[in-house]
Every structure is written in C-alpha cells, then in structure tokens.
MIFI-757693 format. One record per residue: x, y, z of N, C-alpha, C in turn. Coordinates in nm, 2 decimals. Each point is the difference from the previous one (the first is absolute). Layout:
<tipas>
n_u,n_v,n_w,ca_u,ca_v,ca_w,c_u,c_v,c_w
X,Y,Z,X,Y,Z,X,Y,Z
...
</tipas>
This chain:
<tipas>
n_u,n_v,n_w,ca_u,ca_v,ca_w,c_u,c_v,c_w
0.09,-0.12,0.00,-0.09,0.12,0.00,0.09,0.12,0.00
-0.04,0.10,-0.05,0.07,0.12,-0.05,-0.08,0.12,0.03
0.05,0.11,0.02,-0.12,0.09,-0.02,0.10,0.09,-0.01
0.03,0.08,-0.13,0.11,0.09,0.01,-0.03,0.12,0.06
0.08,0.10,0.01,-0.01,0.15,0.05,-0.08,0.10,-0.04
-0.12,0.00,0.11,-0.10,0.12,-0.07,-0.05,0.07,0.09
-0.04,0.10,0.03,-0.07,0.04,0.12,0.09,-0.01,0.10
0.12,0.01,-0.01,0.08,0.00,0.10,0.01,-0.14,0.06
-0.04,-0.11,-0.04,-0.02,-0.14,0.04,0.07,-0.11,-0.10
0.07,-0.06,0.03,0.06,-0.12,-0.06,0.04,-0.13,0.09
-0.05,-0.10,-0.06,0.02,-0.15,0.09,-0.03,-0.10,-0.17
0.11,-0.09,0.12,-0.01,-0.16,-0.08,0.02,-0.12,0.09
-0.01,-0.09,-0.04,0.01,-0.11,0.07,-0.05,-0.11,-0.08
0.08,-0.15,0.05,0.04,-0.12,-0.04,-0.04,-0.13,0.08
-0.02,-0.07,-0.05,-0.05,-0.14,0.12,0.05,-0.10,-0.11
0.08,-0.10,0.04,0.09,-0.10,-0.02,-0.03,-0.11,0.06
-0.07,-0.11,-0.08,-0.01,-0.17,0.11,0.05,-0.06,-0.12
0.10,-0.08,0.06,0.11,-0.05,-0.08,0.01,-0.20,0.09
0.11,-0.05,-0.05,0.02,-0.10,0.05,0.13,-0.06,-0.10
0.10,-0.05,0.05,0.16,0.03,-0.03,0.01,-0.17,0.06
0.00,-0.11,-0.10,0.07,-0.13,0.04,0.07,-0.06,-0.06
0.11,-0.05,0.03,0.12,-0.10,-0.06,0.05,-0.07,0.06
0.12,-0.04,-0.11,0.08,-0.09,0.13,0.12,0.09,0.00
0.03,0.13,-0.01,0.13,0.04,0.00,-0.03,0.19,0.02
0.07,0.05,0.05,-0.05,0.13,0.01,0.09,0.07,-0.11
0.09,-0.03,-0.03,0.10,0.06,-0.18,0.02,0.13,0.07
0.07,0.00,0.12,0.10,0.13,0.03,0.11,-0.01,-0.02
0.01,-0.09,-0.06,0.19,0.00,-0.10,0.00,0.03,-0.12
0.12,0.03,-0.04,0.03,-0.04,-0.15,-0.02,-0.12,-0.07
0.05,-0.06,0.10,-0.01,-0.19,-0.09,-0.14,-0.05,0.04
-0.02,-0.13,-0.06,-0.17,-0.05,0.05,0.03,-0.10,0.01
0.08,-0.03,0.13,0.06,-0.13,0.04,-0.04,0.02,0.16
-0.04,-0.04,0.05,-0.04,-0.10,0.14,0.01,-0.07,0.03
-0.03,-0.05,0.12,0.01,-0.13,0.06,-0.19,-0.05,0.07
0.00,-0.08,-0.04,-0.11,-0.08,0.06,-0.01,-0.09,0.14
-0.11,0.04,0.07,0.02,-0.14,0.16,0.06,-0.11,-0.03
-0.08,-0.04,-0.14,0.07,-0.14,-0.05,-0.02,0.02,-0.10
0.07,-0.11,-0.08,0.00,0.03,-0.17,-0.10,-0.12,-0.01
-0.03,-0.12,0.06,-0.11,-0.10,0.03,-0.16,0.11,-0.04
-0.01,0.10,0.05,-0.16,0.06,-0.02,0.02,0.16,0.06
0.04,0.04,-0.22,0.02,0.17,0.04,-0.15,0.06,0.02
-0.08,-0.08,-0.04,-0.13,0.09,0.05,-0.02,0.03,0.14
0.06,-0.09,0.07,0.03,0.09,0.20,0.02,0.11,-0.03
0.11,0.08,-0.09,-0.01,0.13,0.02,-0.06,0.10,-0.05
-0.12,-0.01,-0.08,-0.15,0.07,-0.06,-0.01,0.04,0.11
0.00,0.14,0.04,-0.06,0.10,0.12,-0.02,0.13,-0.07
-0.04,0.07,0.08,-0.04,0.19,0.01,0.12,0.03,-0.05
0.09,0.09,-0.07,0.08,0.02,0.00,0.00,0.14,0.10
0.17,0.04,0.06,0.03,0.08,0.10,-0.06,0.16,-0.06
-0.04,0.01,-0.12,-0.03,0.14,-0.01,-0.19,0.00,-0.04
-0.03,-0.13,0.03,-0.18,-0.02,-0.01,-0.08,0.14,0.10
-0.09,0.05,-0.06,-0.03,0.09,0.07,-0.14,0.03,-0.01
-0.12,-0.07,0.05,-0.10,-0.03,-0.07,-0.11,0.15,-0.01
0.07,0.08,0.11,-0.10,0.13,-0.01,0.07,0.12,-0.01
-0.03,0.10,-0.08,0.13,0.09,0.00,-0.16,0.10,-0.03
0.03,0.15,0.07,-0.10,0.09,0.01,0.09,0.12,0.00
0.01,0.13,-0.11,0.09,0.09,0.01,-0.12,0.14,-0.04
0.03,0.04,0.10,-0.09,0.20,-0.07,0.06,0.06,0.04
0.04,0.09,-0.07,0.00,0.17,0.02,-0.04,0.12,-0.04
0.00,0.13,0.09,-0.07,0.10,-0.07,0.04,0.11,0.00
-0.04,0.12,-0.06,0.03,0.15,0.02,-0.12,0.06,0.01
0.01,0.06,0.11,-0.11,0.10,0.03,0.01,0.21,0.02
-0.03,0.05,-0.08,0.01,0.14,0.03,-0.08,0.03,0.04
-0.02,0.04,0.14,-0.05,0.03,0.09,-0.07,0.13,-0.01
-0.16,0.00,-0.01,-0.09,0.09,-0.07,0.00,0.15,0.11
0.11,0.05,0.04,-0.02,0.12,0.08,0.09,0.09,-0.02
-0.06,0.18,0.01,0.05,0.08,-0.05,-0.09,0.09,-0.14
0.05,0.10,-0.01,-0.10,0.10,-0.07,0.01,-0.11,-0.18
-0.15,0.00,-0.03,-0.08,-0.02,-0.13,0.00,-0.14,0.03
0.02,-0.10,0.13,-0.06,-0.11,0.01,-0.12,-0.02,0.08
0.04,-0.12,0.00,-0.21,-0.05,0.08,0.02,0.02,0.12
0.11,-0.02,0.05,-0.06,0.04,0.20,0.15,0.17,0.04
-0.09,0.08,0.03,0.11,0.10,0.08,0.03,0.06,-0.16
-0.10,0.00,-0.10,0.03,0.03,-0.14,-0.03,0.19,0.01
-0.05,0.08,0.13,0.01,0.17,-0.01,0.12,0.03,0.09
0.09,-0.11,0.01,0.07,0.08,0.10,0.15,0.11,-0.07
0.01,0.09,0.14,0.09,0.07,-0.08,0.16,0.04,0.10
0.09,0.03,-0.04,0.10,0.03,0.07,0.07,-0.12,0.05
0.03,0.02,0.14,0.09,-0.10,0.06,-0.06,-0.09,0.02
-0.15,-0.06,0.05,-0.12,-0.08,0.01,0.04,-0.13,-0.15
0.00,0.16,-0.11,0.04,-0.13,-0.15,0.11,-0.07,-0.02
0.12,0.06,0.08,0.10,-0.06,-0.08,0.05,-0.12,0.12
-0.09,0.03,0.13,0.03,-0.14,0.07,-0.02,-0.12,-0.04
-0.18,0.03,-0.09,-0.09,-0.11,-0.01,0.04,-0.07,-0.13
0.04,0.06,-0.16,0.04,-0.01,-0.08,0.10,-0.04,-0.01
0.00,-0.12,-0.13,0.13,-0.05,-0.06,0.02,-0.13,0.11
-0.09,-0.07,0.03,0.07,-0.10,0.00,-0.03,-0.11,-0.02
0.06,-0.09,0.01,-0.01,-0.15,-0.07,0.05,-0.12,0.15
-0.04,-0.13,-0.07,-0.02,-0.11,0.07,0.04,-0.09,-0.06
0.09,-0.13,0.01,-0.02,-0.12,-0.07,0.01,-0.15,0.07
-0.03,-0.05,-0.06,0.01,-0.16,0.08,-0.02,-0.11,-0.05
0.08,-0.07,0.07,0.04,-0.15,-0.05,0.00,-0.09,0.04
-0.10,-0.10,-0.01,-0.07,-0.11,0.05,0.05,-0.14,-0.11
0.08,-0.06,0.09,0.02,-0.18,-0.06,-0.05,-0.08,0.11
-0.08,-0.11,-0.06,0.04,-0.12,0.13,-0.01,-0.10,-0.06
0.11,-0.13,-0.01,0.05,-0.06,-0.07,0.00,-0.15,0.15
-0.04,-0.10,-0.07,-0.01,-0.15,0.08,0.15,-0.06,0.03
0.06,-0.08,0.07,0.10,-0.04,0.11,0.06,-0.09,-0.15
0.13,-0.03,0.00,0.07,-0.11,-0.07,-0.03,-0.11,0.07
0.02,-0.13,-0.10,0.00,-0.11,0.03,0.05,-0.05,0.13
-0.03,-0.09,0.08,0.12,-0.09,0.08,-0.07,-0.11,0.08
0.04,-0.07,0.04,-0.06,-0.12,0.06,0.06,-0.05,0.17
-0.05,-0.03,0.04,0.03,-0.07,0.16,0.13,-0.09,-0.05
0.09,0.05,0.12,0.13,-0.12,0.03,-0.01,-0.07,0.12
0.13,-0.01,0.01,0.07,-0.12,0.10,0.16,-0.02,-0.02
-0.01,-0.07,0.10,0.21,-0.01,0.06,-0.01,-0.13,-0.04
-0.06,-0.09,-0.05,0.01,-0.14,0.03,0.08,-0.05,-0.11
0.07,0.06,-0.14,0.08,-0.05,-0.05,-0.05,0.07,-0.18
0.14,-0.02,-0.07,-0.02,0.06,-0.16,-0.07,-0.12,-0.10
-0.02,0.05,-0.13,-0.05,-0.12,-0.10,0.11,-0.10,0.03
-0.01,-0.09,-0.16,0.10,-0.08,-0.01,0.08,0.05,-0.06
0.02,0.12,-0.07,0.13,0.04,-0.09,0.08,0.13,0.09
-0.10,-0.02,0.14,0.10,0.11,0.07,-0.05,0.15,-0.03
-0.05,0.02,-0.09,-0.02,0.16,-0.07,-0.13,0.09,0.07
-0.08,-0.06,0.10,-0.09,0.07,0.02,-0.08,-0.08,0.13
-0.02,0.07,0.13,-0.08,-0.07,0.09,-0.12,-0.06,-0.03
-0.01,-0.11,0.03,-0.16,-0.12,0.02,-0.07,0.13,0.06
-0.13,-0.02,-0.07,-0.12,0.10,0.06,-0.08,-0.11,0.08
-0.08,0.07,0.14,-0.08,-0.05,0.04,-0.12,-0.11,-0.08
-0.06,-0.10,0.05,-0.11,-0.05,0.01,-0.12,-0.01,0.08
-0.15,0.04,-0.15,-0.07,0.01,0.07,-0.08,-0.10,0.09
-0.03,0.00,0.10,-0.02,-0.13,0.07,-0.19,0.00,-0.04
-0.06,0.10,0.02,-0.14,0.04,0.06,0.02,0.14,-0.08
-0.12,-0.05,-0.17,-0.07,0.19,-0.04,-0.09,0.07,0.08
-0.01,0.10,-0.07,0.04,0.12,-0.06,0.18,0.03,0.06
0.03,0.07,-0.10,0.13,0.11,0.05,-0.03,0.04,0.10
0.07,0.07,0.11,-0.04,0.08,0.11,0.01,0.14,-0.08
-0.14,0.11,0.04,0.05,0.13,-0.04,-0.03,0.10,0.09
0.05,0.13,-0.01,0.00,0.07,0.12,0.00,0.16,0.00
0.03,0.08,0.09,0.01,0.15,-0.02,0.06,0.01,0.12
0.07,0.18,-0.05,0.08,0.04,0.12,-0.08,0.04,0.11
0.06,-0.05,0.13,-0.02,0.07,0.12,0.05,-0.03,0.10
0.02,0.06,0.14,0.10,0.05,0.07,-0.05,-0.14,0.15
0.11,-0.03,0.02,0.03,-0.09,0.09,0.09,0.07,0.12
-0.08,0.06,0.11,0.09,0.05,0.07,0.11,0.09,-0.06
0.12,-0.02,0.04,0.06,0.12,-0.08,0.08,-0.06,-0.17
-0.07,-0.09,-0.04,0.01,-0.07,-0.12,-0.08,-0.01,-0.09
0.04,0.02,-0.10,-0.06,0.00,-0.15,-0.03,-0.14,-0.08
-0.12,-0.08,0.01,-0.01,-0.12,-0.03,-0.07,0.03,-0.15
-0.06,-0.14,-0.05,-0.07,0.00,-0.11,-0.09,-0.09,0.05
0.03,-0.16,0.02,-0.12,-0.11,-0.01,-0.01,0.01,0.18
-0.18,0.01,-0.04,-0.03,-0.01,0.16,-0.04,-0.15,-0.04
-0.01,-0.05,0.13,-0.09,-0.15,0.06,0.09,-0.11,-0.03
0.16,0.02,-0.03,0.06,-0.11,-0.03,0.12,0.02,0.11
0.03,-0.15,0.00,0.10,-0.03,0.13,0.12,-0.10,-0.09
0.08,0.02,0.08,0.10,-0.09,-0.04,-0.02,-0.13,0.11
0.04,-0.09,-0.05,0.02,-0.15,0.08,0.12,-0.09,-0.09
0.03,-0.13,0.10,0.11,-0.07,-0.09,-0.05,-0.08,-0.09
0.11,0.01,-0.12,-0.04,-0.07,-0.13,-0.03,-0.14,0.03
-0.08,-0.05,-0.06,-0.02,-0.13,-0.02,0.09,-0.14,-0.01
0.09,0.09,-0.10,0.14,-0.12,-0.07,0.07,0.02,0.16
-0.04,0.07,0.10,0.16,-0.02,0.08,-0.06,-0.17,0.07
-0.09,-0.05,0.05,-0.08,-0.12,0.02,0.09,-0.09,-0.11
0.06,0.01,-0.10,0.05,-0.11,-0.10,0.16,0.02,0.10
0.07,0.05,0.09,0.14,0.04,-0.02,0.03,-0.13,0.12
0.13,-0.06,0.05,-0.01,-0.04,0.14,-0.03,0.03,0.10
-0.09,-0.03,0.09,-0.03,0.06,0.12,0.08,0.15,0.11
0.13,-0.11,-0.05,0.11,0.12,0.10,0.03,0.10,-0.06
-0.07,0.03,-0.12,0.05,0.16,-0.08,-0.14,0.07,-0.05
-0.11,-0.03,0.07,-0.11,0.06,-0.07,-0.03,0.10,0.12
0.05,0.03,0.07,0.03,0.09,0.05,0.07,0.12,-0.02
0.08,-0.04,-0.07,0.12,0.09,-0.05,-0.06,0.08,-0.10
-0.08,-0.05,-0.05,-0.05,0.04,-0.19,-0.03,0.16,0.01
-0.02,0.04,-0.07,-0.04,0.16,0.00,-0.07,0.03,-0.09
-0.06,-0.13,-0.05,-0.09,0.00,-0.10,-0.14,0.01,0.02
-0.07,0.14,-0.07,-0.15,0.01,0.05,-0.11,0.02,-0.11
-0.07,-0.01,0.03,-0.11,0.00,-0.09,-0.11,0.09,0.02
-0.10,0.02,-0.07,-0.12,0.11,0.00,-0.11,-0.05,0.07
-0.08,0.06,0.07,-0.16,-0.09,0.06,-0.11,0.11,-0.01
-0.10,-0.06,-0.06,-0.07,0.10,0.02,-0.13,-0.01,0.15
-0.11,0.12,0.01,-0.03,0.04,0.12,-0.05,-0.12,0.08
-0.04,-0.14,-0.13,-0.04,-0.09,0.08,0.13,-0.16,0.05
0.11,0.09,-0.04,0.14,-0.06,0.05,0.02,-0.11,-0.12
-0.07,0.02,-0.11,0.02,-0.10,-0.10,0.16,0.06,-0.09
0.05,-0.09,0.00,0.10,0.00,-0.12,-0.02,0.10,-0.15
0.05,0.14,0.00,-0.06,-0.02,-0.12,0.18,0.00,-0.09
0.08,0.07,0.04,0.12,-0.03,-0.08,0.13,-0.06,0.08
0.08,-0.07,-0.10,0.10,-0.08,0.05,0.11,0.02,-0.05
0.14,-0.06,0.06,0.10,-0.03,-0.07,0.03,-0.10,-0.13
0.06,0.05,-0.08,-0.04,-0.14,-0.08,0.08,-0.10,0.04
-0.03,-0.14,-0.07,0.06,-0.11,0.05,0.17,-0.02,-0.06
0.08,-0.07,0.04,0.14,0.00,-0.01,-0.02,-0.09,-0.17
0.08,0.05,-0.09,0.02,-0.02,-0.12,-0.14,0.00,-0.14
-0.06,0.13,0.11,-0.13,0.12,-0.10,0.06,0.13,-0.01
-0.08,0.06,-0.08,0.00,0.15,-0.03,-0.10,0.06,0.03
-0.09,-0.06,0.10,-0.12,0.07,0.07,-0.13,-0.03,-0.11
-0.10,0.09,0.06,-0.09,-0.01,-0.09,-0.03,0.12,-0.05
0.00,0.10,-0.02,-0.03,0.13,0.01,0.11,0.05,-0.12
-0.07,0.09,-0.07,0.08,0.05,-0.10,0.09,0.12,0.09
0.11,0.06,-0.09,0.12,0.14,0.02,-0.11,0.09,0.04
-0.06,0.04,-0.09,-0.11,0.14,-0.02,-0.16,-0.07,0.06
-0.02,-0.04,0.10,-0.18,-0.08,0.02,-0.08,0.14,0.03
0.10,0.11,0.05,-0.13,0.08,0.08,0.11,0.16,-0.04
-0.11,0.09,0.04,0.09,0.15,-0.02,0.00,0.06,0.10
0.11,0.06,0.02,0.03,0.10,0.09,-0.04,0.13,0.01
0.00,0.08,0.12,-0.08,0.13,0.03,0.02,0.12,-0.17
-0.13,0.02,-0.03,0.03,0.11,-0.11,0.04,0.11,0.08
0.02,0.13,-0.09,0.09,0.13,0.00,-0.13,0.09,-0.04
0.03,0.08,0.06,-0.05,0.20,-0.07,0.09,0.05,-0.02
-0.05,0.11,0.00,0.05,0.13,-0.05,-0.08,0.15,0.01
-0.03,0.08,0.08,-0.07,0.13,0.01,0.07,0.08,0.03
0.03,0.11,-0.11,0.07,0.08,0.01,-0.08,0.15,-0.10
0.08,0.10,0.10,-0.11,0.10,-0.02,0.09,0.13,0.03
-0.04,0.10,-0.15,0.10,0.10,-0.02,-0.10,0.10,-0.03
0.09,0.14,0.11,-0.11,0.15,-0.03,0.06,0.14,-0.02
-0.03,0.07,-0.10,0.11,0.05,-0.04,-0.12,0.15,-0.02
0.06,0.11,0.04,-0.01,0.10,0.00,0.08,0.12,-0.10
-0.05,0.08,-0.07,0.07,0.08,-0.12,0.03,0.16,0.02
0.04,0.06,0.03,0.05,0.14,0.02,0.00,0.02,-0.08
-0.04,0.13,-0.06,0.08,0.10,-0.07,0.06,0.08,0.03
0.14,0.02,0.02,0.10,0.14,0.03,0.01,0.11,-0.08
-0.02,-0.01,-0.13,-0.01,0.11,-0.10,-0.03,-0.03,-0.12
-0.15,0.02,-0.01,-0.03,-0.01,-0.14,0.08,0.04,-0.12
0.04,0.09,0.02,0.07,0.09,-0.16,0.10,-0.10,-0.04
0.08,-0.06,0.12,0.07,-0.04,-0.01,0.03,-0.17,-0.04
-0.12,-0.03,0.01,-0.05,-0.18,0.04,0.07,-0.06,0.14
0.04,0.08,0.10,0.05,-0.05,0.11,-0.10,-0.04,0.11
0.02,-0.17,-0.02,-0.11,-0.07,0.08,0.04,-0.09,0.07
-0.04,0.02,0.16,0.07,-0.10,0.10,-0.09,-0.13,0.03
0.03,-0.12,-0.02,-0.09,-0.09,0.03,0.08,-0.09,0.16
-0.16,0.02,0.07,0.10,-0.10,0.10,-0.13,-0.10,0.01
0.07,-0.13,0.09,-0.02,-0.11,-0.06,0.01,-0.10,0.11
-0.09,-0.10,0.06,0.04,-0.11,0.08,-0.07,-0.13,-0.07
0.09,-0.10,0.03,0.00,-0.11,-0.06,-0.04,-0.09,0.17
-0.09,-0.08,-0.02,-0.02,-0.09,0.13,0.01,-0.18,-0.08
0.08,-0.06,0.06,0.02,-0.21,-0.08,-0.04,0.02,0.14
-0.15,-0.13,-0.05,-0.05,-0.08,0.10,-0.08,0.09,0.11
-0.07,0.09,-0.02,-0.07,0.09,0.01,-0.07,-0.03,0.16
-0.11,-0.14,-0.01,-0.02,-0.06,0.09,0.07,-0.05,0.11
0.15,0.00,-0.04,0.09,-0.08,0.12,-0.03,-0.10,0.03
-0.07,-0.07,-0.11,-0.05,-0.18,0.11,0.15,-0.05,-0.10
0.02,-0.14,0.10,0.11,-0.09,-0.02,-0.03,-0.09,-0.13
0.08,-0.01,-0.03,0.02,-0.13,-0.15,0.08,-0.10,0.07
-0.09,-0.09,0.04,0.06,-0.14,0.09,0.07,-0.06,-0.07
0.14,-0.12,0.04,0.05,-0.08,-0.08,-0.10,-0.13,0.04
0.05,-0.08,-0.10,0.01,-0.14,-0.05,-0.04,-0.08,0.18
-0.11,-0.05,0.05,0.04,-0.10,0.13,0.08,-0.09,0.00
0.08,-0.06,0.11,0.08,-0.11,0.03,-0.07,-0.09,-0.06
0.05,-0.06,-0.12,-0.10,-0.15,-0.05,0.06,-0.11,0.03
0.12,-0.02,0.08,0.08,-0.14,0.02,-0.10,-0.05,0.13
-0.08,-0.09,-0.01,-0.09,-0.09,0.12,0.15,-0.02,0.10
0.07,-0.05,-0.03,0.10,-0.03,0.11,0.08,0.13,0.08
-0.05,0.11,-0.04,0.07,0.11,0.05,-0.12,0.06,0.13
0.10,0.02,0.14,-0.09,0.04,0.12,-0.10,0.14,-0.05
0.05,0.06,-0.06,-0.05,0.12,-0.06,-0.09,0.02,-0.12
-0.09,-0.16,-0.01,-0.03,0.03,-0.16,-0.11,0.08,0.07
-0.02,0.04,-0.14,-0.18,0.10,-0.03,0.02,0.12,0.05
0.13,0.02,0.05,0.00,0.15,0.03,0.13,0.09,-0.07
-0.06,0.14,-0.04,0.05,0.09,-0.12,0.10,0.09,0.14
0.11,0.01,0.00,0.11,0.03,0.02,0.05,0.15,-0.09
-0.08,0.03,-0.10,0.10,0.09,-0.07,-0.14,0.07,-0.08
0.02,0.12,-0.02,-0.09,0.11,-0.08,0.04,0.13,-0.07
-0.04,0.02,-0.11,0.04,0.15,0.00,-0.13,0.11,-0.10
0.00,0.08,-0.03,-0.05,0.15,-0.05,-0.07,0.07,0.11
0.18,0.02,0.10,-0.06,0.09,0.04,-0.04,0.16,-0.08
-0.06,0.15,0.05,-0.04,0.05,-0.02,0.15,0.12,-0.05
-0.01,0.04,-0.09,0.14,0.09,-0.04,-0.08,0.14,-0.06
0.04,0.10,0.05,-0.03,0.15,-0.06,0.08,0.09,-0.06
0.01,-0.02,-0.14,0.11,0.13,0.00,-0.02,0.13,-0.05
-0.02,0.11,0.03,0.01,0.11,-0.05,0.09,0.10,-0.06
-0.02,0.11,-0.09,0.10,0.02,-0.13,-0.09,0.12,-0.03
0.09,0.10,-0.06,-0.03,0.13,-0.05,0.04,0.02,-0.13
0.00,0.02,-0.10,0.05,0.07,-0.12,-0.05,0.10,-0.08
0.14,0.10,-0.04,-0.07,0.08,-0.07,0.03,0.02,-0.16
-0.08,0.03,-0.08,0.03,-0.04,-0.13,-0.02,0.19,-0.06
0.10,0.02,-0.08,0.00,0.13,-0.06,0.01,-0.02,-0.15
</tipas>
C-alpha cells in the first residue's frame, strides 16, 4: 500500500507471509555441506535460518496542519504563528516474527559429529508460551517443570544419580520432551518452532525556522526518538531441557535512544 505525498500526508506499507525451506541455508560461496548422515539427507529438510513467516513494515510523513492558511490555528499571527508552523512528524513501524530454532540438550552430537541431537518429542503438542516475569526473572513457558530423563533408568544403578540428564513435564507431570536416545539424532527437526519476533517504533519531529527570508536562511531543528515506546526486544529462551535455566530470557534489547540535532541550511 502506497499513498504518496499530498495534503501534506504520505504513508506506505507492506505485509510479507513467506515460508523459506531446504536442506541448506547457501551462506557460502560453495554449495557443499555436510549432512546428519548421508544414509537419509531428507533429515535435514527444515525452516531455513532466514525463514521469516510475517514481516509488517509502514512508514509515514505527516505535516502537521498548524499555523496561518491551515486548518487548525489557520488566523494566527506573529510569534503565536511561527511557534505553531512548520512542522513535521515521521514514523516507522516494522514488526517482523522470531527465526527459526528448536529445543536442545547436553546429551551428545549426530553421528558425523557436525551438529547436536535435538530433543525428542515424548507427548504432543509442542509446548508454547509468552513472556513473563518470575520473581525477579524473565521466563517464557509457564506450567512446565523439569524432572529426570527417563533413559537415566537404562544406566547402572550406581550412576543414575550422577546423570544430569532432564527432561520436560508438563502441568499434569507427564513427560512431554526428552533426551534423545544414545546413537539417535532426536526427533525434532534444527528449526521445529520460532523464536521471539522484533519491532521497530521509531518517531522523528522536526520543526523549520526561517532566519531570513531574502536570504533562504533556514534553521531546522530536529529530534529523532528509536524505539519510542522503550519496551524491550527479548532474546531467544534457554531451549536446552537439560539446562537449570531453561525457558528463561537472560538478555534484551531496544532500549529507548533520543537524539537531537540543529541545522542550518543557507
């Protein structure tokens, strides 16, 4: 959508549902990879890492209807006009869906060494979730606990203690994800599920002086605000089941930045 510049108004905007799969993401020069196994390259048919299934971008220009021969404050005169007059607005709105990635574990790599075994699912659905605050912690999935893996029961007695191997349960303590089993690659694809999407609100207001007409000497000053709102752009949750810390986001950023700036043009 488009709407070009008229009336002092201009906006456009874009919406993007896409879907990005292979078996190779071709961020090289060469188109040589390596496969889990060369036994069955279709294991690695996934999302590829730049899959991005919603992408939403607008922005606009607005000249702001005040000041003498416009629609609001359009009789004013003197110092009243040159406060209200001349100025402008703009803004920029993205919000774009999380990359690919899938639940881990410590419990060991494929067979060719190149890439950790991903979890298995024990009990569907996926688990899914949203941010919110755990005491002075940043979680994602409520109603899930950790408990010990199942396979540690296969190990000898006198080391299943030792294991540090855990698994997912959900609220009714059922199993839902596991380690996978010793000489698997899990069940779960690289890319099963996406990570936290991104914004973008950013908002710029610029005001126009004139210093001397005869002369075209005109001062514009000007503040620029990224991330306008100041809300946080959460990272990615701990997805390794065997980590004490999974489901919780450790890291964030857009915070709120202002810069302001004067110029004069002769």
């Amino acid at each position: 959508m488009n709407k070009r510049f008229g009336a002092g108004f201009q906006i456009q905007a874009s919406y993007v549902r896409s879907k990005a799969l292979g078996d190779y993401d071709g961020n090289q020069q060469s188109e040589v990879t390596s496969f889990m196994t060369l036994r069955n390259g279709s294991l690695d048919k996934r999302l590829l890492s730049f899959d991005t299934p919603n992408v939403w971008r607008t922005s606009g220009i607005w000249d702001l209807p005040f000041g003498r021969g416009r629609k609001l404050l359009g009789s004013s005169h003197g110092v009243l006009n040159h406060l209200v007059e001349r100025w402008q607005t703009a803004v920029i709105f993205n919000k774009l869906s999380g990359g690919p990635t899938t639940f881990t574990n410590s419990s060991g790599n494929t067979f060719n060494n190149l890439a950790g075994a991903t979890s298995t699912l024990a009990v569907g659905p996926l688990p899914t979730g949203s941010v919110y605050f755990s005491g002075n912690n940043v979680a994602y999935f409520k109603g899930l606990t950790q408990a010990p893996d199942p396979s540690i029961l296969n190990m000898p007695a006198n080391l299943q203690s030792n294991s540090a191997l855990l698994a997912l349960a959900d609220a009714n303590g059922n199993i839902i994800l596991r380690n996978p089993l010793p000489g698997t690659m899990g069940g779960l694809s690289p890319t099963v599920i996406h990570g936290l999407g991104s914004f973008t609100f950013n908002m710029q207001l610029t005001k126009m002086i004139t210093l001397n007409q005869e002369h075209g000497v005109v001062l514009q000053v000007r503040a620029d605000a990224i991330n306008l709102l100041n809300r946080p752009i959460w990272n990615t949750p701990n997805l390794n089941i065997d980590s004490t810390s999974f489901g919780l986001i450790t890291g964030a950023g857009g915070n709120r930045n202002v810069q302001l700036g004067a110029r004069i043009s002769f």
